[in-house]
Legacy VTK file of the C-alpha trace (Angstrom):
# vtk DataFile Version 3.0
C-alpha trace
ASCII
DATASET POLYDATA
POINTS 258 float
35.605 -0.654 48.981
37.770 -0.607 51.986
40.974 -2.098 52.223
42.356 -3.381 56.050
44.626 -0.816 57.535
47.488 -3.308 57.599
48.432 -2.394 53.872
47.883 1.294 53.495
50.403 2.129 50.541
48.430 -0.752 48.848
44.768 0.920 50.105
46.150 4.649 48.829
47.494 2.958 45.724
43.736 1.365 44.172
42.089 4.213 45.430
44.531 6.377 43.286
44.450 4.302 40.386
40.127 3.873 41.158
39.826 7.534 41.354
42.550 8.899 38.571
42.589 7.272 35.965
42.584 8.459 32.403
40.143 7.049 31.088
37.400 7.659 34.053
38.406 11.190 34.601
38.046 11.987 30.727
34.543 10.522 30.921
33.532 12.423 33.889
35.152 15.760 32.146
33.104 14.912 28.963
29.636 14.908 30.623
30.873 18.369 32.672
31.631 19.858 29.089
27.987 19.379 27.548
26.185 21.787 27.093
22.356 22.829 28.346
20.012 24.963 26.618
19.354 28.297 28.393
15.338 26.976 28.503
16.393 24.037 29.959
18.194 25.642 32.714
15.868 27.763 33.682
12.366 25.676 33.404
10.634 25.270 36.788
8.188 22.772 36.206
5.741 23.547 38.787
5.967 27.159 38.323
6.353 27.187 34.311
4.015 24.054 33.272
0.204 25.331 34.110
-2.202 23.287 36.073
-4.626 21.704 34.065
-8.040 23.086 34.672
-10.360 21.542 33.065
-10.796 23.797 29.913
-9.550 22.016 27.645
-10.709 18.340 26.478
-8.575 15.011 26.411
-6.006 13.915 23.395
-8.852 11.409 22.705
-11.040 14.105 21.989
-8.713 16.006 19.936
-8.175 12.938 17.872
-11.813 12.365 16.756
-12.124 16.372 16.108
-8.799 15.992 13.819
-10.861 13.101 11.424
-13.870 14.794 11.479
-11.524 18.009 10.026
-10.248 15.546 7.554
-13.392 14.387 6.609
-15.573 18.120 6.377
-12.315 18.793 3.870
-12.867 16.071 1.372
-16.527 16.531 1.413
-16.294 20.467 0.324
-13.767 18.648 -2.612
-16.060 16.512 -3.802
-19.030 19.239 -3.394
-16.600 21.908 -5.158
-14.263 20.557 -7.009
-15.967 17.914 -8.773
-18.342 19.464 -10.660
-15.139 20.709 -12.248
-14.218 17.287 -14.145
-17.716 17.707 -16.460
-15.272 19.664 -18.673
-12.317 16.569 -19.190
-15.383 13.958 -20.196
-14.568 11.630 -23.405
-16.494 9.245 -25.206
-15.631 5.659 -24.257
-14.260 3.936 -27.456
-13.821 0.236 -27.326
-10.191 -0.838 -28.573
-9.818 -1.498 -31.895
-7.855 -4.676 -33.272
-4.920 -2.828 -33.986
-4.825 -2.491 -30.247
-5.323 -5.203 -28.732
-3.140 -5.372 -24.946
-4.778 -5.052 -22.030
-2.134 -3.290 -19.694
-2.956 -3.635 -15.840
-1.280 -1.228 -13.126
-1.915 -0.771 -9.756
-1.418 2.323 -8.056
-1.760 3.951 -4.373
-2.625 7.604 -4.677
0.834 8.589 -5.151
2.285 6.989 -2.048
5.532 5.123 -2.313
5.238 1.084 -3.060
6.955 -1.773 -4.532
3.915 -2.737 -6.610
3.271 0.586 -8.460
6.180 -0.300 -10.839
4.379 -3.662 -12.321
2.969 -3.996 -15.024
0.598 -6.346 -16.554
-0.109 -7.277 -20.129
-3.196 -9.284 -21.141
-3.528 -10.194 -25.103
-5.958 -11.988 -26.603
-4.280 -14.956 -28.976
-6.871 -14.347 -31.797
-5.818 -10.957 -31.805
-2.275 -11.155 -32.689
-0.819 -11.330 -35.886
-0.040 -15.259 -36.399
0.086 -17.292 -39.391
-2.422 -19.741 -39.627
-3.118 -22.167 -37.001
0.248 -23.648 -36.734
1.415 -20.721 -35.115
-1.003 -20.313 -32.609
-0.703 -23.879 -31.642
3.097 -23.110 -31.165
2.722 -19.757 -29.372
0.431 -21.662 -26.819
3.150 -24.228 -26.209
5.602 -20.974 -26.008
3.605 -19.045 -23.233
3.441 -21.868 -21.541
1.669 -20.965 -18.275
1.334 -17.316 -19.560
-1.760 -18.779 -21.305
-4.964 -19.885 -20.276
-8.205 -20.279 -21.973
-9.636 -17.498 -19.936
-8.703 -14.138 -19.233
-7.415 -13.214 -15.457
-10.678 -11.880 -13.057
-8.520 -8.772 -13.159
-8.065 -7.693 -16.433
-10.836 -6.233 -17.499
-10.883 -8.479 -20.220
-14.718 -9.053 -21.151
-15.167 -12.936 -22.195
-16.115 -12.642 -25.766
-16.808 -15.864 -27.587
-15.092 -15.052 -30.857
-12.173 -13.512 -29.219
-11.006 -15.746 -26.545
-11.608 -18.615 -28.777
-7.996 -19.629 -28.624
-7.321 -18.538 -25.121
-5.568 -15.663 -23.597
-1.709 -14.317 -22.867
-0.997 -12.970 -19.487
2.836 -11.534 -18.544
3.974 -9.481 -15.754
7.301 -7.487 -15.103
8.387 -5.662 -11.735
12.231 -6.400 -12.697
12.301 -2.981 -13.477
12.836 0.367 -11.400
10.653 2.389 -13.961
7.140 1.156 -14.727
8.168 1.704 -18.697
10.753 -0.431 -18.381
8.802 -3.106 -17.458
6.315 -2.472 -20.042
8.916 -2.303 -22.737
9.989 -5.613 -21.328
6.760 -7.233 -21.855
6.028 -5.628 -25.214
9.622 -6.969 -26.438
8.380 -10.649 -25.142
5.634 -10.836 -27.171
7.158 -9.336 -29.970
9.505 -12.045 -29.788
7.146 -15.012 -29.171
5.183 -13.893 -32.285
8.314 -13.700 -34.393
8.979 -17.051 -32.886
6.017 -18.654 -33.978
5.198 -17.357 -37.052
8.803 -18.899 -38.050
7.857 -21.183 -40.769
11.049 -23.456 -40.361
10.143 -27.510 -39.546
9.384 -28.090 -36.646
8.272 -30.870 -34.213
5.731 -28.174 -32.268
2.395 -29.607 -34.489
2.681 -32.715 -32.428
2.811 -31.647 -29.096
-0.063 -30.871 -27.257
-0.793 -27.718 -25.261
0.019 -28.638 -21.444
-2.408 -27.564 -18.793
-1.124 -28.460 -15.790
-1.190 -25.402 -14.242
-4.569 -24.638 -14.926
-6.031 -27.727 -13.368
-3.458 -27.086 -10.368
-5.329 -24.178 -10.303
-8.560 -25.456 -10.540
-7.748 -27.937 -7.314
-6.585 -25.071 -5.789
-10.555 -23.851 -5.467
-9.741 -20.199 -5.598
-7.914 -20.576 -2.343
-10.717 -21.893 -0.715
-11.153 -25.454 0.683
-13.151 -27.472 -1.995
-14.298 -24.857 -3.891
-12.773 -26.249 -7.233
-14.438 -28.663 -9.346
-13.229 -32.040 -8.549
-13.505 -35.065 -10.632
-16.112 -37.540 -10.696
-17.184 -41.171 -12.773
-18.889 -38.436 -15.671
-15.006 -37.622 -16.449
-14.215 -40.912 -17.345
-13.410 -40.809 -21.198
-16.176 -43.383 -22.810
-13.699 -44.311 -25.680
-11.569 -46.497 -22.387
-14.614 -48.447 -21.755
-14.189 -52.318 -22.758
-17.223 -52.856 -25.823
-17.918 -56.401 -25.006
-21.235 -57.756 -25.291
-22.095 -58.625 -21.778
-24.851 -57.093 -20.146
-23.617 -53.408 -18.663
-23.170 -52.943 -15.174
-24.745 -50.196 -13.219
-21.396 -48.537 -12.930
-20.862 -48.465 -16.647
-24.019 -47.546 -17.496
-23.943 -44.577 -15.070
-20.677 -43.544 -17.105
-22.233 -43.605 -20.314
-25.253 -41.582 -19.463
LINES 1 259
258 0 1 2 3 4 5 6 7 8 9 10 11 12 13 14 15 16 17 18 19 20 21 22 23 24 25 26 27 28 29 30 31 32 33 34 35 36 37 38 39 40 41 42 43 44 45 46 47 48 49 50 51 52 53 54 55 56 57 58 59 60 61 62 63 64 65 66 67 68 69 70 71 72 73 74 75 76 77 78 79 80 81 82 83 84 85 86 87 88 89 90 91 92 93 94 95 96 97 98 99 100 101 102 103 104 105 106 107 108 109 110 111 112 113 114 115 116 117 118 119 120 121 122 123 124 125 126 127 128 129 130 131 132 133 134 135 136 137 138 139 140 141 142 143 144 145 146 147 148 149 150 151 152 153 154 155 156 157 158 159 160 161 162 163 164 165 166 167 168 169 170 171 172 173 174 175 176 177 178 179 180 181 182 183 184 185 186 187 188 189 190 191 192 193 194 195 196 197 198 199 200 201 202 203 204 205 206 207 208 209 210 211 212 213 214 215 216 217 218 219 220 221 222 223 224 225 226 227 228 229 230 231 232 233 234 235 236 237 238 239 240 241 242 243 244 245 246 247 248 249 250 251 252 253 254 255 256 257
């Protein structure tokens, strides 16, 4: 910027002030100061980086050659190492009733995640030690919507007659840093909804019934899936509403009772 000639002590002035001052010259001093590797310095790119010839084949290429690597290495694994695990075979022996949680983890080949931490306990209700059937009417109303009549998909849980007869417990922790700490979480929970209902103290639980909300919400739901649930129909009408007068029956009512 040039200033008119009619005011040079104010033109010498801004360009002293423009061109001296602290805080430019101290930045200008700064980048002077830094300093360059001695490669840096002296690398001549046309004489130091080679012409490409032809000889060699595109990063593309290199890629593809790098998973094929990967994949020859897991195959000679499998071919060699293998054979190996013959010697750490055992006899599959079903769980006993003295044993009988289900716990569910879910890990990632030792890689880092969120979810490798949770655990997940599946009982059967038959299978713990209640007191008659007053307590296992109370420890339904307990769990709440920790039980259902059937066992998760993914628990492993087979569904035996006998066993699931009164339904199932399902609770899950990832509170916890440690994956043991989450299962001693669970493990204290159902230690104390057992105490809870095999207390024999009077109680009002006998005349409550079990609620199921969430599993028809559930059912509705369809799985996630637009009308894949079972929805309701005239069949589900309970017979013991329907008026018992003796008029003839109408087509409607008749289709309900059949």
């Amino acid at each position: 910027m040039r200033l008119p000639l009619q005011c040079p002590a104010l033109s010498s002035q801004l360009a002293r002030q423009f061109h001296s001052t602290p805080h430019f010259s101290a930045r200008r001093d700064v980048a002077k100061r830094i300093p360059l590797p001695r490669d840096l310095v002296d690398f001549d790119i046309e004489e130091d980086f080679p012409e490409f010839s032809g000889d060699d084949i595109p990063s593309g290429a290199h890629i593809a050659l790098h998973q094929q690597r990967q994949l020859a290495y897991y195959m000679r694994l499998i071919e060699n190492e293998m054979p190996k695990f013959v010697a750490f075979r055992k006899p599959f022996v079903p769980p006993s009733t003295s044993t009988p949680l289900v716990i569910r983890s879910v890990d990632y080949a030792g890689e880092e995640h969120p979810l490798t931490g949770k655990r997940t306990v599946v009982v059967p209700v038959t299978q713990l030690p209640l007191r008659g059937d007053l307590a296992i009417h109370k420890i339904k109303l307990l769990a709440g919507a920790r039980w259902a009549p059937h066992p998760p998909k993914n628990a492993g849980v087979p569904l035996d007659g006998e066993q699931g007869r009164h339904g199932y417990i399902s609770i899950a922790c990832e509170d916890f840093p440690q994956p043991a700490m989450n299962l001693k979480w669970i493990s204290d929970t159902i230690d104390e909804l057992i105490s809870t209902a095999n207390d024999g103290t009077p109680t009002c639980y006998q005349d409550l019934p079990v609620d199921t909300r969430h599993i028809e919400a559930k059912v509705k739901k369809g799985g996630h899936a637009r009308r894949r649930g079972t929805r309701s129909s005239l069949r589900d009408f309970p017979k013991e509403w329907l008026p018992q007068f003796p008029f003839p029956q109408t087509d409607v009512v008749r289709s309900a009772h059949q």
